[in-house]
C-alpha positions in Angstrom: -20.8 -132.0 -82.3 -24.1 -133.2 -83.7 -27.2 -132.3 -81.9 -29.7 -134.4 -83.0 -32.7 -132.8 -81.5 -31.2 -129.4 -83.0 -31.3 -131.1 -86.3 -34.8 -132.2 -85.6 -35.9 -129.0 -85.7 -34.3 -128.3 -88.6 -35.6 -130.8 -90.4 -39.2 -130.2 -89.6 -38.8 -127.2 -91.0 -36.9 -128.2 -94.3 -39.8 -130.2 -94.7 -42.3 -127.5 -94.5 -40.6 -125.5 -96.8 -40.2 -128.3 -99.3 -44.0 -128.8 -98.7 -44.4 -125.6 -99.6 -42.8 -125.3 -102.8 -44.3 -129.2 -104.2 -47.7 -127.5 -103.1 -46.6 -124.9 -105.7 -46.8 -127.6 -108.8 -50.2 -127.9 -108.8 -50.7 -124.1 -109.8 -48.9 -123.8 -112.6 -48.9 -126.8 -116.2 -45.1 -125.7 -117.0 -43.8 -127.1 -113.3 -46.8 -130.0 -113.0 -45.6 -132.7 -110.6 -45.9 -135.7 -113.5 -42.8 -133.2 -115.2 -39.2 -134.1 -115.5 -36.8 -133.2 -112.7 -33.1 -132.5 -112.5 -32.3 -136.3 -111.4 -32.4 -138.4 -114.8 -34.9 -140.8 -115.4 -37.0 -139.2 -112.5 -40.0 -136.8 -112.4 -40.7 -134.6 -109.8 -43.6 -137.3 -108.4 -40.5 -139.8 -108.3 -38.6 -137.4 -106.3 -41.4 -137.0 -103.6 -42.2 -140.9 -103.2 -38.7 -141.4 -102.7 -39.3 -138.6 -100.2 -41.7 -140.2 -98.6 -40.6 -143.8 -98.7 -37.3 -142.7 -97.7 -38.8 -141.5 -94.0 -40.5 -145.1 -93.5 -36.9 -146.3 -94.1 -35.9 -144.7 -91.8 -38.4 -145.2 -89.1 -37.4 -148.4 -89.8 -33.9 -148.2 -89.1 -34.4 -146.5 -85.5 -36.6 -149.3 -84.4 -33.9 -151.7 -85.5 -34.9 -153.1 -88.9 -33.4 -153.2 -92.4 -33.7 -150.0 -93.9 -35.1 -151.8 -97.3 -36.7 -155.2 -97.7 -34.5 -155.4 -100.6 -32.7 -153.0 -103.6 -35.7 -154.0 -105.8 -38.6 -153.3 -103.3 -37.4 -149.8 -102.4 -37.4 -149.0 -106.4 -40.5 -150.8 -107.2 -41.7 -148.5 -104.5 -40.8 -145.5 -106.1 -41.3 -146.3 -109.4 -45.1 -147.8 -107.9 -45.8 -143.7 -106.3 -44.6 -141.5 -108.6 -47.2 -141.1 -110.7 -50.0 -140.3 -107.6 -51.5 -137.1 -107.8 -50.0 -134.0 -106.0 -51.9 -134.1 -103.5 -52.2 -137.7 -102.2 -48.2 -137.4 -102.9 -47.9 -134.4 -100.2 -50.0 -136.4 -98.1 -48.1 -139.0 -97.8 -44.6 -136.5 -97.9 -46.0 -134.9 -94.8 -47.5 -137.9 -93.4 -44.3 -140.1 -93.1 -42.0 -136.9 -92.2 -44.6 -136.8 -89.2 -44.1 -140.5 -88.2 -40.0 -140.3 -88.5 -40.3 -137.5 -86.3 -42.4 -138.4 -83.6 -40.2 -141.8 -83.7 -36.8 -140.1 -83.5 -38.5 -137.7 -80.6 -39.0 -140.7 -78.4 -35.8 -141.0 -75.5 -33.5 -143.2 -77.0 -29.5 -143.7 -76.7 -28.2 -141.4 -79.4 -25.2 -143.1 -79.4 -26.1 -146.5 -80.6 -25.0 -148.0 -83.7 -27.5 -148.5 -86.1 -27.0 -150.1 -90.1 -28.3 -148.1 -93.0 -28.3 -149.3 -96.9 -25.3 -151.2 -98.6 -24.5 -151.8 -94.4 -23.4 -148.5 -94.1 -23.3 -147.6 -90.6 -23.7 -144.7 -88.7 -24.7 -143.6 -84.9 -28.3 -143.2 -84.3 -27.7 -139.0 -83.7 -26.6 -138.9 -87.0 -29.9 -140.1 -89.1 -31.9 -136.4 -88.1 -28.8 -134.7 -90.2 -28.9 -137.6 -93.1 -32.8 -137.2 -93.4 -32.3 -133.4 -93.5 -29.5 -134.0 -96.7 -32.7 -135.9 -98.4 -34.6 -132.9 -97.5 -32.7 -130.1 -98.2 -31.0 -131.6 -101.7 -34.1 -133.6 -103.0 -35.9 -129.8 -102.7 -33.3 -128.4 -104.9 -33.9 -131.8 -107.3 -37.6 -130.6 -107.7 -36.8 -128.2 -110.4 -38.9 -125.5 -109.2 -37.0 -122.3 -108.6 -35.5 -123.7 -105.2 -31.6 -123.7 -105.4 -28.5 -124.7 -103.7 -28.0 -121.0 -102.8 -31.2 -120.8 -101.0 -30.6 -123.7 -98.1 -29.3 -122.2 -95.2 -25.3 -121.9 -95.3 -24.9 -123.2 -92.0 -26.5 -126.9 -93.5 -24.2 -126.1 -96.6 -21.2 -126.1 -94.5 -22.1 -129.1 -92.5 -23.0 -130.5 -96.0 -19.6 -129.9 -97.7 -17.8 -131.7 -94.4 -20.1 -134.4 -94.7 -19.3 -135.1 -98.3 -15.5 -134.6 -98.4 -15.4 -136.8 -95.2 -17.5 -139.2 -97.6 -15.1 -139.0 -100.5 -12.0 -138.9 -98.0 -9.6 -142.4 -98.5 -11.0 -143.1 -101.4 -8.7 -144.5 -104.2 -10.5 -143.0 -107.1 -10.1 -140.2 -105.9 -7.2 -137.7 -106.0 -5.5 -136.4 -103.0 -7.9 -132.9 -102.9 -7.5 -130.0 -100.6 -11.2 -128.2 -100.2 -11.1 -124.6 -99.4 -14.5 -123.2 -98.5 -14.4 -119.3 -99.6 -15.7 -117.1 -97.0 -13.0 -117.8 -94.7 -15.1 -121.3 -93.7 -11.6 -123.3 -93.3 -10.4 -126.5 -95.3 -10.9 -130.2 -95.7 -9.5 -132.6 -97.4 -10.8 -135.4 -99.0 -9.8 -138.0 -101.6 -7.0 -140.9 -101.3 -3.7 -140.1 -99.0 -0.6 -138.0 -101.0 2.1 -139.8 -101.8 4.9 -138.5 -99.7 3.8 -135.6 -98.5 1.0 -133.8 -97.6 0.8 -131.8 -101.0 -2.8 -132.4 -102.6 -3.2 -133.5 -106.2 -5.6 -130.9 -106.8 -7.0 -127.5 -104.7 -10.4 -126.1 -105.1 -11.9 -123.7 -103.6 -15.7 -122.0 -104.1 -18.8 -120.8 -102.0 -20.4 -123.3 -100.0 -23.5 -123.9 -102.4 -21.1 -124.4 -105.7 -19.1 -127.1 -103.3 -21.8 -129.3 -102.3 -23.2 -129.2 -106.0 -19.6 -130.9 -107.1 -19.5 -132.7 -104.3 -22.9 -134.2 -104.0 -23.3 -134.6 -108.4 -26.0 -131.6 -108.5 -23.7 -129.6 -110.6 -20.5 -129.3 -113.2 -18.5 -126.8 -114.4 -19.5 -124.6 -111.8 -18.0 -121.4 -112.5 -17.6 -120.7 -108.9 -15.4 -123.0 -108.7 -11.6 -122.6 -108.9 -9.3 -125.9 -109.3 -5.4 -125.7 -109.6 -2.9 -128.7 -109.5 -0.6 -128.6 -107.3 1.9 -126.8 -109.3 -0.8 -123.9 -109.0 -1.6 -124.3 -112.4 -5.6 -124.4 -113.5 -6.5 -128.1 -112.9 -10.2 -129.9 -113.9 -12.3 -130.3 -111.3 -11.8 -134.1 -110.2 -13.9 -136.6 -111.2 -16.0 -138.2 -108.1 -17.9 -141.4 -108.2 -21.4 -141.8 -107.5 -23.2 -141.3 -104.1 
């Protein structure tokens, strides 16, 4: 069951560690913050005004407004931040992480529905758990030596759930049984089987190589095993974007 609070405190300290490592940039000109990160067409300074703009949004959507003015406005804003120096851009990281948290620390009924972007909705509880995903993924993003295999496993797993629960019903994607090695259990994920309950395709891998499929950090993850259901090798399936 989520525990929002729990998550919280989770997140606060994501956050510091992601501080941490951005602070990090400024020290050495092979990993400066103007560089290129692992999300196309961004930099690193994209990564952390989206960061940063990202917690406002979310402010915003506890205290019951649109998430974004509009599509436009929350790229403009991006694109408008990313070339700030390091440290007005850690600032401003640490300054609207503080502001999302003080708001979500306010009493408030957890269980209330409230609209993010596209009008996906969600309970209020679960926004401490989405923010930590920015967090803990967009770290990762930064290109500086942080990997999937260094967030905690216990986000991982919640991660992997997350995203196959995401994916699951979808028609463009095939009828997939997860297995999570480590003896973590399975999930399933992608459109119904046709008949039965036989998946199209099985794959199974750590945690970390999981959420890099199934989040679009990663392909061709060696980890990664995929057989068709006639337990032959299969490709990994194809997902769509996030």
């Amino acid at each position: 069951m989520t525990d929002p609070l729990r998550d919280l405190a989770s997140l606060r300290a994501a956050t510091e560690r992601l501080l941490t490592t951005a602070h990090a940039l400024g020290s050495a000109e092979n990993t400066a913050v103007a560089g290129p990160s692992r999300l196309p067409g961004w930099t690193r300074g994209h990564v952390l005004a989206h960061l940063s703009r990202n917690a406002e949004a979310l402010v915003n959507v506890l205290e019951g407004r649109p998430m974004y003015t509009s599509p436009e406005a929350r790229e403009a804003d991006i694109e408008s931040g990313a070339g700030r120096p390091l440290d007005v851009q850690l600032a401003d990281v640490r300054d609207s992480a503080a502001r999302l948290h003080a708001v979500a620390s306010l009493p408030s009924d957890w269980d209330r529905t409230v609209t993010l972007r596209n009008g996906v909705t969600d309970r209020a509880a679960g926004i401490p758990f989405r923010r930590l995903v920015e967090v803990e993924l967009h770290h990762v993003d930064l290109g500086a030596g942080h990997e999937l295999e260094d967030l905690p496993e216990e986000f991982l797993l919640r991660e992997t759930a997350f995203l196959a629960d995401r994916f699951a019903g979808r028609a463009d994607v095939p009828p997939t049984l997860i297995t999570v090695s480590g003896g973590h259990g399975t999930l399933r994920t992608g459109r119904e089987a046709d008949g039965d309950s036989t998946a199209a395709v099985s794959v199974e891998g750590p945690p970390a190589s999981l959420v890099g499929w199934l989040a679009g950090r990663r392909t061709g993850d060696p980890a990664l095993t995929a057989t068709g259901a006639d337990g032959a090798p299969a490709a990994l399936p194809a997902l769509p974007a996030l």
